[in-house]
Backbone bond lengths (Angstrom), bond angles and torsions (degrees), N, CA, C in turn:
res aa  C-N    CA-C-N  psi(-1)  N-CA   C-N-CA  omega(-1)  CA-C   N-CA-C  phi
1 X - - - 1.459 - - 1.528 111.21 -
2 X 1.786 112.73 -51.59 1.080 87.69 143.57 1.802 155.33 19.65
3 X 1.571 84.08 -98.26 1.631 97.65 -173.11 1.469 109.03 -61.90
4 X 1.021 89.31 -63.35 1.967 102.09 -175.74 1.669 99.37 -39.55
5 X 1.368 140.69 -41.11 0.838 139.67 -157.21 1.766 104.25 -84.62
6 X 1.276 114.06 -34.86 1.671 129.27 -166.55 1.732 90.66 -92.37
7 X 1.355 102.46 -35.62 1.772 86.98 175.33 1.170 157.49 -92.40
8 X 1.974 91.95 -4.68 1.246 110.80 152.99 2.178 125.31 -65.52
9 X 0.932 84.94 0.73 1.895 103.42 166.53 1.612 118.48 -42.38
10 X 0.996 151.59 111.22 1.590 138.49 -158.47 1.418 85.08 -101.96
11 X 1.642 129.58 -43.71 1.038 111.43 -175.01 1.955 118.04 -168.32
12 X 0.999 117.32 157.72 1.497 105.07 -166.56 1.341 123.43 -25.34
13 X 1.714 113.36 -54.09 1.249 96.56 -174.54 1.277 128.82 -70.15
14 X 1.524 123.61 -8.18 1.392 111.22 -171.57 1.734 102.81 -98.70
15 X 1.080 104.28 20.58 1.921 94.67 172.21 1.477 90.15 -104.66
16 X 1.927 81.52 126.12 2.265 95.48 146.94 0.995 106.70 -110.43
17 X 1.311 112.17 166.63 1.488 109.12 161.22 1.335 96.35 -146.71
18 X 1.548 116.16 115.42 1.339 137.32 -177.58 1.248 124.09 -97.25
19 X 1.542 130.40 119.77 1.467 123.61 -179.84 1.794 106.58 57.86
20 X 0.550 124.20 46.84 1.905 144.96 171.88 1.260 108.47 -61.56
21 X 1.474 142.13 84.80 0.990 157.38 -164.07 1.904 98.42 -95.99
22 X 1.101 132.96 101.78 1.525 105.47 -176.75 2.031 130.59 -95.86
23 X 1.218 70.26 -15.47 1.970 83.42 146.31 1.429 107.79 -59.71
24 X 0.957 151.40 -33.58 1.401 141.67 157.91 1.312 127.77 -36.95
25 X 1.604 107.16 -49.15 1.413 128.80 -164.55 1.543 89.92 -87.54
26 X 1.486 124.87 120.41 1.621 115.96 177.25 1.545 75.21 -158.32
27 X 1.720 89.54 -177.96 1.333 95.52 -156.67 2.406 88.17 -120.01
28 X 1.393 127.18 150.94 1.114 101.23 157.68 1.633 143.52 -71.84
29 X 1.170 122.49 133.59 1.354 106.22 -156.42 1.642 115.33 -72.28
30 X 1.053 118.55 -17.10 1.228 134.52 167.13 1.619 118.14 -62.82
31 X 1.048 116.03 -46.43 1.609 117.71 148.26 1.396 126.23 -53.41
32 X 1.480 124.99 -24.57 1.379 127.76 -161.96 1.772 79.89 -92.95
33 X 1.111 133.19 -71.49 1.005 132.99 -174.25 1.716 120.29 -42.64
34 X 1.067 108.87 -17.40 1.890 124.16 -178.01 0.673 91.09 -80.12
35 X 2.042 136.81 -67.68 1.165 117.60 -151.61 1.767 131.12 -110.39
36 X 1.828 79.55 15.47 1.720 94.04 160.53 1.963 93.87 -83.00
37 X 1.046 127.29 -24.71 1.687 102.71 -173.44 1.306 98.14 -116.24
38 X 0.804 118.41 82.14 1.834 143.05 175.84 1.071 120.36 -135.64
39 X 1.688 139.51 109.00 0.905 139.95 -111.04 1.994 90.41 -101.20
40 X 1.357 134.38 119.46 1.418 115.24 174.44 1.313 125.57 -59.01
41 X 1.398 110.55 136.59 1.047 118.17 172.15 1.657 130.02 -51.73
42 X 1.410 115.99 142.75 1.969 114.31 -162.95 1.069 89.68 -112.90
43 X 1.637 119.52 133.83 1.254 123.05 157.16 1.625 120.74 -52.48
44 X 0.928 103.00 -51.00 1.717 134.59 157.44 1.693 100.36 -16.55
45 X 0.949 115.11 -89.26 1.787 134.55 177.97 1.532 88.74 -48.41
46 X 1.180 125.33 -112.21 1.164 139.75 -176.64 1.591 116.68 8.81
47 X 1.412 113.79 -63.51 1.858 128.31 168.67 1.478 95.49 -127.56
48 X 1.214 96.54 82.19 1.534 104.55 154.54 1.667 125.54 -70.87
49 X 1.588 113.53 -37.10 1.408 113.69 165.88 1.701 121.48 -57.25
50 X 1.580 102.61 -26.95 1.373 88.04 -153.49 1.785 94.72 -90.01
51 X 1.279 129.86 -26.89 0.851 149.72 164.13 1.483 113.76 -39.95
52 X 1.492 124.15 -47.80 1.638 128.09 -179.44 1.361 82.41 -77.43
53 X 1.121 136.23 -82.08 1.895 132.62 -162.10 1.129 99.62 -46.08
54 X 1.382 157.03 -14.65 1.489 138.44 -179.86 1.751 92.74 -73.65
55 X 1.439 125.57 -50.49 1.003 133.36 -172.00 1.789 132.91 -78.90
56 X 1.382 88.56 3.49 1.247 94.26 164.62 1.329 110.30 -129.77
57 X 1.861 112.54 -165.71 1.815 115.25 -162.09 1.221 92.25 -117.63
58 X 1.741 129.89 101.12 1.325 139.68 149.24 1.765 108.58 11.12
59 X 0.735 95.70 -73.24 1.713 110.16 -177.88 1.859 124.50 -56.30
60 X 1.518 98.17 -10.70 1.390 101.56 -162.44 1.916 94.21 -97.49
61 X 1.718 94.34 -35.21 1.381 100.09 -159.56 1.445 130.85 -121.42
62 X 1.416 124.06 156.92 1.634 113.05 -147.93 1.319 99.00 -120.84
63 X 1.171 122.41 121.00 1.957 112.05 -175.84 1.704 108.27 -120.58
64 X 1.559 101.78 133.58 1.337 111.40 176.77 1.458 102.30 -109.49
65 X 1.589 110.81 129.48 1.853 117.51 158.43 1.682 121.55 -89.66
66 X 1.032 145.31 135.37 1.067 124.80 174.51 1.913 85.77 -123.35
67 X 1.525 110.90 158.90 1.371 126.76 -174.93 1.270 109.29 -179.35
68 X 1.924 104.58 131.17 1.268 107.32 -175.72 1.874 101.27 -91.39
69 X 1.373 115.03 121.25 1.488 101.69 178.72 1.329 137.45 -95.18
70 X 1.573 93.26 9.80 1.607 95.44 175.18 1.202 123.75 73.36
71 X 1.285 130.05 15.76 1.820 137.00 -136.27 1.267 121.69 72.29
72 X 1.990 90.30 114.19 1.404 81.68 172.94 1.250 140.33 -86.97
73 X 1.424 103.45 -18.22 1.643 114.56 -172.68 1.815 91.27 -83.98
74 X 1.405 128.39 19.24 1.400 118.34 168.06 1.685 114.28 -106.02
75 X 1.779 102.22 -22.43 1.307 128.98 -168.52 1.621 101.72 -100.48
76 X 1.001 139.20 -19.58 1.504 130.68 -145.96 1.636 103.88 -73.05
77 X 1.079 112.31 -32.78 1.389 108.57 -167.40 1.786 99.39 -93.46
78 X 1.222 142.16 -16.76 1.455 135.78 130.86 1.427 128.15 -55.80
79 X 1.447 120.76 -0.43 1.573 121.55 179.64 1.794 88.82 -93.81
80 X 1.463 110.20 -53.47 1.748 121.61 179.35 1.538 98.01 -31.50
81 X 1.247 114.11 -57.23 1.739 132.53 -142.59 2.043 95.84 -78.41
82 X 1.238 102.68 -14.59 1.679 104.36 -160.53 1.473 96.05 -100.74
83 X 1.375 117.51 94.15 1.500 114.20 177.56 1.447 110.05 -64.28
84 X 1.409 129.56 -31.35 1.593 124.72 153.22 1.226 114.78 -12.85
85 X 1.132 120.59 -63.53 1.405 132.17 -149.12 1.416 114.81 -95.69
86 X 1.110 107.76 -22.82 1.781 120.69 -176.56 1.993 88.38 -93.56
87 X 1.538 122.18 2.70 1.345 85.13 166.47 1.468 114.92 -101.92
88 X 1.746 110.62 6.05 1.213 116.23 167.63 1.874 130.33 -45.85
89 X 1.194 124.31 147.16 1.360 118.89 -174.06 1.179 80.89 -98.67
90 X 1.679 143.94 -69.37 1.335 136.53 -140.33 2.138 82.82 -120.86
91 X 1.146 117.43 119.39 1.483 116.92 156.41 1.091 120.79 -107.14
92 X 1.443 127.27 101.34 1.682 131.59 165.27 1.236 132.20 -68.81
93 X 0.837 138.08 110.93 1.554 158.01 -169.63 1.879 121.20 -102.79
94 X 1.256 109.01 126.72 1.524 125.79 175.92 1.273 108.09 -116.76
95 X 1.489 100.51 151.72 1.574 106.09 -172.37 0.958 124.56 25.88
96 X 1.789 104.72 77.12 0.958 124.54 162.33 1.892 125.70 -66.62
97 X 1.206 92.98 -38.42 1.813 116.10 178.77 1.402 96.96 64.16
98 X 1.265 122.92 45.06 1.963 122.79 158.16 1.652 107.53 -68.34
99 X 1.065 96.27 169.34 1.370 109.49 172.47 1.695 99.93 -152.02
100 X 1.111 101.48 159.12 1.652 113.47 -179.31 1.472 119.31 51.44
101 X 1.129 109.16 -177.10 1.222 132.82 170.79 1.714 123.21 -60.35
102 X 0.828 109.33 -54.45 1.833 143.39 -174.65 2.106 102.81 -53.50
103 X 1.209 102.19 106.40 1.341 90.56 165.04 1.866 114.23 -117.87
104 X 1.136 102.66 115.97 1.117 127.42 176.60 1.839 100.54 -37.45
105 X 1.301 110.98 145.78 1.614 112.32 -163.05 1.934 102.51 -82.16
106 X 1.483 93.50 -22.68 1.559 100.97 175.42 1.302 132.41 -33.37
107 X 1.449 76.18 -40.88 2.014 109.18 -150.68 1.483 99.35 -76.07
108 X 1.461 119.61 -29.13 1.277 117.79 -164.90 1.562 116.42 -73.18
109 X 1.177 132.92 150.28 1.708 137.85 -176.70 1.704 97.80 -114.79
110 X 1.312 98.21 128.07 1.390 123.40 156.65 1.229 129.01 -31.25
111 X 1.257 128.60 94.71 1.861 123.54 -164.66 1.460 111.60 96.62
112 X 1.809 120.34 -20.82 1.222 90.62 179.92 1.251 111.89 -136.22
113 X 1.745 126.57 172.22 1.044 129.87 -169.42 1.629 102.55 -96.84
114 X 1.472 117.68 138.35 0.988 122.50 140.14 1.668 169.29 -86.32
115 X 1.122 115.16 134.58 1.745 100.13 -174.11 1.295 101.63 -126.56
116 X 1.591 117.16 178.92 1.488 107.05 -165.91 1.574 95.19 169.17
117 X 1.493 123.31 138.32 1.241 134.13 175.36 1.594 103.85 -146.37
118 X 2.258 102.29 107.71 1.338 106.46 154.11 1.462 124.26 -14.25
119 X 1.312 116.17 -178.22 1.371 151.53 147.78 1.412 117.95 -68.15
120 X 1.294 100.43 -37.15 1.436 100.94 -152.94 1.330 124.97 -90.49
121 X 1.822 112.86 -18.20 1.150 152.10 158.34 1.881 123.00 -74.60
122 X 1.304 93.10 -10.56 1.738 105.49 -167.11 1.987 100.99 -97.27
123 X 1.017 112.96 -2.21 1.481 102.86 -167.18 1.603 98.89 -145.08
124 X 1.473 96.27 127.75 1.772 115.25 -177.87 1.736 105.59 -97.43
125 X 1.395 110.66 -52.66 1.620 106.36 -144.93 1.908 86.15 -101.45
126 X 1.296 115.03 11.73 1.602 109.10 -172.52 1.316 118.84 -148.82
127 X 1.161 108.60 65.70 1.747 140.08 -160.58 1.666 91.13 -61.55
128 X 1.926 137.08 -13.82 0.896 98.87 -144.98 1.917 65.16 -114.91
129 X 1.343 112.65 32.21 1.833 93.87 -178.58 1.767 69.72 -120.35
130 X 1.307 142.79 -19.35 1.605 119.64 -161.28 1.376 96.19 -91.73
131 X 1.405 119.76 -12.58 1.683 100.42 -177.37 1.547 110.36 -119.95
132 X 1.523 99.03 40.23 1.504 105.12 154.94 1.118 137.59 -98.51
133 X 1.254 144.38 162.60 1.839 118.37 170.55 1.016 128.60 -81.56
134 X 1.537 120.10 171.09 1.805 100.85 -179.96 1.384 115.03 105.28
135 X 1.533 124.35 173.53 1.417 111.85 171.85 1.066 87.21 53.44
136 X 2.179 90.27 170.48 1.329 122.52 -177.45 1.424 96.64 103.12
137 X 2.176 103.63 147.05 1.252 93.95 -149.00 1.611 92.09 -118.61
138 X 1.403 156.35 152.78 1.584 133.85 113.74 1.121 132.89 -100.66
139 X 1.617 122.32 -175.21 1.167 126.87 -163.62 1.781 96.43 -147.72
140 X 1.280 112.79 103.77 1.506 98.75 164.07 2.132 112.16 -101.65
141 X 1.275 94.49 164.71 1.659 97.76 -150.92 1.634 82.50 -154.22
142 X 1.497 105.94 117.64 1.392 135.37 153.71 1.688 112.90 -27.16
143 X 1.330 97.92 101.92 1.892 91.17 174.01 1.648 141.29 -13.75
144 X 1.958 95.04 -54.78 0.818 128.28 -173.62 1.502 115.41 -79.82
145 X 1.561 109.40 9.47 1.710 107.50 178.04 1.577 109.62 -109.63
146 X 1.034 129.78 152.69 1.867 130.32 -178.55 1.836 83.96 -104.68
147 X 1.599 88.18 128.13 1.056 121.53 -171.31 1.355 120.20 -156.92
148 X 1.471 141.81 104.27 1.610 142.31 127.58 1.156 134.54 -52.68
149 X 1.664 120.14 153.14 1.313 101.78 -172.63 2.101 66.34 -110.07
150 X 1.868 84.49 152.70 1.616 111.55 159.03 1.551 108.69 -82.38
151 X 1.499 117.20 101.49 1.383 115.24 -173.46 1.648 120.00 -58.19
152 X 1.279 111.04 -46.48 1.169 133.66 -176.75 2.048 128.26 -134.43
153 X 1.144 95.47 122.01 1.647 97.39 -166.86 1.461 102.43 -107.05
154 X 1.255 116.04 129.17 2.104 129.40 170.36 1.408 103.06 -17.14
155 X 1.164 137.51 137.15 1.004 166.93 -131.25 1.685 104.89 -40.59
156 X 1.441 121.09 55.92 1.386 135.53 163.41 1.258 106.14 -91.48
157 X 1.538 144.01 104.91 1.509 137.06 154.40 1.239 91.40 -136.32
158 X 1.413 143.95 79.59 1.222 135.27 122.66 1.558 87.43 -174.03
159 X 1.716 119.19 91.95 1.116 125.23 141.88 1.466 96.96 -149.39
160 X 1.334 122.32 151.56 1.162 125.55 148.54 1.538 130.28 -67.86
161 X 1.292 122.48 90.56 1.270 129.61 -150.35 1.799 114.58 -130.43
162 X 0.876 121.09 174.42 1.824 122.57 159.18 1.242 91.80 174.54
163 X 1.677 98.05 125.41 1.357 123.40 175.54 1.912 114.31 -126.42
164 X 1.133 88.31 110.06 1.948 117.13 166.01 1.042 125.04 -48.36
165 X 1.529 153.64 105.41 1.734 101.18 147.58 1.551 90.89 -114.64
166 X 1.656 85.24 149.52 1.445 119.73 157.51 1.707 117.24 -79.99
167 X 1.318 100.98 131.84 1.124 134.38 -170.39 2.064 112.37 -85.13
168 X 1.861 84.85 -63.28 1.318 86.90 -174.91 1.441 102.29 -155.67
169 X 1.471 128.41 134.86 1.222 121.20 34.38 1.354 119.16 -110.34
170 X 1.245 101.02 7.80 1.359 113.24 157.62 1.764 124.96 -140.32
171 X 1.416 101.27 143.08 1.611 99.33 -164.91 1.939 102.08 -75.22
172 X 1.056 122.68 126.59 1.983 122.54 172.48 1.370 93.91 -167.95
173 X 1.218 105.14 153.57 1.398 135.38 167.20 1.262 108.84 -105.63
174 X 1.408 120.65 122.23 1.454 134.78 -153.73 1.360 114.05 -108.53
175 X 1.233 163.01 90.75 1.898 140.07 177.74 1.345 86.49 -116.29
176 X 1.887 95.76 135.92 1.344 112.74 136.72 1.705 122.70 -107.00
177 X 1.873 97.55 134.29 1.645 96.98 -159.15 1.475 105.39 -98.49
178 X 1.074 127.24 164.28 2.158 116.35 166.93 1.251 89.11 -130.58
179 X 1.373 126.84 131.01 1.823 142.56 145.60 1.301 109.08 -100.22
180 X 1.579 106.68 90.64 1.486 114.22 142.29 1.580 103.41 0.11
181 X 1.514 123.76 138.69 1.847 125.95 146.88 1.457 113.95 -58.64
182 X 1.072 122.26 -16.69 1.580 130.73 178.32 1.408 132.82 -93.24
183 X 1.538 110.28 -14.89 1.116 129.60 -169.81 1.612 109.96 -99.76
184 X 1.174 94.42 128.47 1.956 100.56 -169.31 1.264 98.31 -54.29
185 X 1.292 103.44 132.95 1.339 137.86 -165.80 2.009 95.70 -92.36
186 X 1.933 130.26 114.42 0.890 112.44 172.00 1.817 103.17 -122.61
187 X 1.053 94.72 152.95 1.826 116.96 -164.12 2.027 90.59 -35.32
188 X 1.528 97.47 118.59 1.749 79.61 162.69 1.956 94.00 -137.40
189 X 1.423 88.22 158.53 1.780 111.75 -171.60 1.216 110.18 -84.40
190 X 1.351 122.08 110.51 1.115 106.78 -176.39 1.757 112.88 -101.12
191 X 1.670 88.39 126.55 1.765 117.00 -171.48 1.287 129.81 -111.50
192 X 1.923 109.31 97.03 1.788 103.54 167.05 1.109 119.14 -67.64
193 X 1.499 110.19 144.00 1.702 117.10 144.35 1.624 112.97 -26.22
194 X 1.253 106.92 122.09 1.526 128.87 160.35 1.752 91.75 -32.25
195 X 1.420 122.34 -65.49 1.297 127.27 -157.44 1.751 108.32 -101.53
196 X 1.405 105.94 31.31 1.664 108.53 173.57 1.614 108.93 -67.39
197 X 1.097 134.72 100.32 1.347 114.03 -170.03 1.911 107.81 -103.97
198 X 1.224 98.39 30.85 1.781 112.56 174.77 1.898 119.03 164.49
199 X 1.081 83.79 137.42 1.558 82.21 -168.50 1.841 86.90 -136.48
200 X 1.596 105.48 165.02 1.454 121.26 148.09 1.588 97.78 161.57
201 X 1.275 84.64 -159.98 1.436 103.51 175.72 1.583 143.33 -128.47
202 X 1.023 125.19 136.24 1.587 139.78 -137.40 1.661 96.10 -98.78
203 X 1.441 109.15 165.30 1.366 113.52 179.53 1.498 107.81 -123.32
204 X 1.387 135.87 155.38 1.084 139.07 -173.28 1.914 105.12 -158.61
205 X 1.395 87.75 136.28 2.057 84.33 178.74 1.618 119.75 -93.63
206 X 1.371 105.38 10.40 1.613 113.78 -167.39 1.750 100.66 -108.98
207 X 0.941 95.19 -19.96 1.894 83.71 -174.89 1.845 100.12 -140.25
208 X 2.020 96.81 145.58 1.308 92.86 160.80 1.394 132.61 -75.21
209 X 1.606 115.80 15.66 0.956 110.95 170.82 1.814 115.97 -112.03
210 X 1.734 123.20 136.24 1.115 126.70 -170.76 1.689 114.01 -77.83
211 X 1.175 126.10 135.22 1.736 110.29 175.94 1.203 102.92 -80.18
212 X 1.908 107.19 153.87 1.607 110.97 171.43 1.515 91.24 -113.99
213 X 1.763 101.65 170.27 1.416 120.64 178.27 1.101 115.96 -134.23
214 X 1.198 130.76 146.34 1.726 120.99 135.71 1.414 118.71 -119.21
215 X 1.156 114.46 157.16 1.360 114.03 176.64 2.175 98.82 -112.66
216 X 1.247 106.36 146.27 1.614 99.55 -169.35 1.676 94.68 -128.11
217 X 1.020 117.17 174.38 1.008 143.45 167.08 1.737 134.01 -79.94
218 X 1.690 115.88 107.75 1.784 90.36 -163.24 1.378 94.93 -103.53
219 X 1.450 114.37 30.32 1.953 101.87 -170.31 1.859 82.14 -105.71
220 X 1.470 103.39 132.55 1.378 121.94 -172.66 1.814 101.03 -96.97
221 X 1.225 107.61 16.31 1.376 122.09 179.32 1.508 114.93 -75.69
């Protein structure tokens, strides 16, 4: 109580402190004891991406982010702020919640190109999931990579999807997918790259959702 009280202060002159007894001011001991056994924080854990890229050679290796952002035009200027994420080559993004055609100049990231497919465009046989809000998928992709988007995939019209391929400097076919919480959920396998040479997951203070990574391999050796 204390603190809160001394730190609402804007500035020297307006703090008194009258009759200041400091036996008052103590700390609970039950707290002192909490946060002596509190586990320290690891740089390690904490930036796990940036930590594998210190240790490897820019040139050798190819890193994908995927992150659901909750909105992007609500998030964009915390995606800027997340050096994690800007060391991504290809960053995939869910729930986006775009609408239209029109991308706002905001939205765009420095170095890379963007692609991106609404909600509203992603669903044929279920008019009542395309004219909801929300959802919708992108993909931002490093300038410097050769890259197409696959407009249309064999009999896919109702997923929220966008699929890449990379060209160079390494050859993969890329999708980032979004499943609605509502949408029947069907059994999927989950499959690394032969050449994933690190995977996990990233921390962020803006969304309950955590980003994952991998970093891959572009030596075809």
């Amino acid at each position: 109580m204390a603190y809160v009280a001394v730190s609402r202060v804007t500035s020297l002159s307006g703090l008194y402190l009258l009759d200041m007894e400091e036996k008052k001011i103590f700390t609970n001991p039950e707290i002192t004891a909490a946060l002596e056994n509190m586990r320290q924080a690891s740089l390690d854990d904490m930036m796990p991406l940036l930590h594998v890229r210190q240790t490897l050679s820019r040139s050798e290796v190819f890193t994908i982010v995927h992150h659901n952002t909750e909105g992007l035009p609500a998030h964009i200027n915390d995606i800027k702020s997340h050096h994690e994420l800007c060391l991504a080559d290809v960053l995939c993004l869910t729930e986006t919640h775009l609408r239209g055609s029109f991308v706002a100049e905001s939205l765009h990231l420095e170095n890379y190109n963007l692609f991106k497919r609404n909600r509203h465009l992603s669903y044929t046989n279920f008019p009542q999931m395309a004219n909801r809000s929300g959802g919708g998928v992108a993909v931002y992709v490093k300038s410097d990579i050769q890259v197409h988007e696959k407009q249309y995939i064999h009999n896919v019209t109702d997923l929220e999807f966008l699929a890449l391929k990379v060209e160079a400097p390494v050859s993969a076919l890329i999708a980032v997918v979004y499943r609605p919480p509502d949408y029947t959920l069907r059994p999927f396998l989950k499959n690394l790259p032969e050449r994933c040479l690190h995977s996990g997951v990233m921390k962020t203070y803006y969304s309950y959702h955590d980003p994952v990574y991998c970093v891959l391999s572009c030596d075809d050796s």
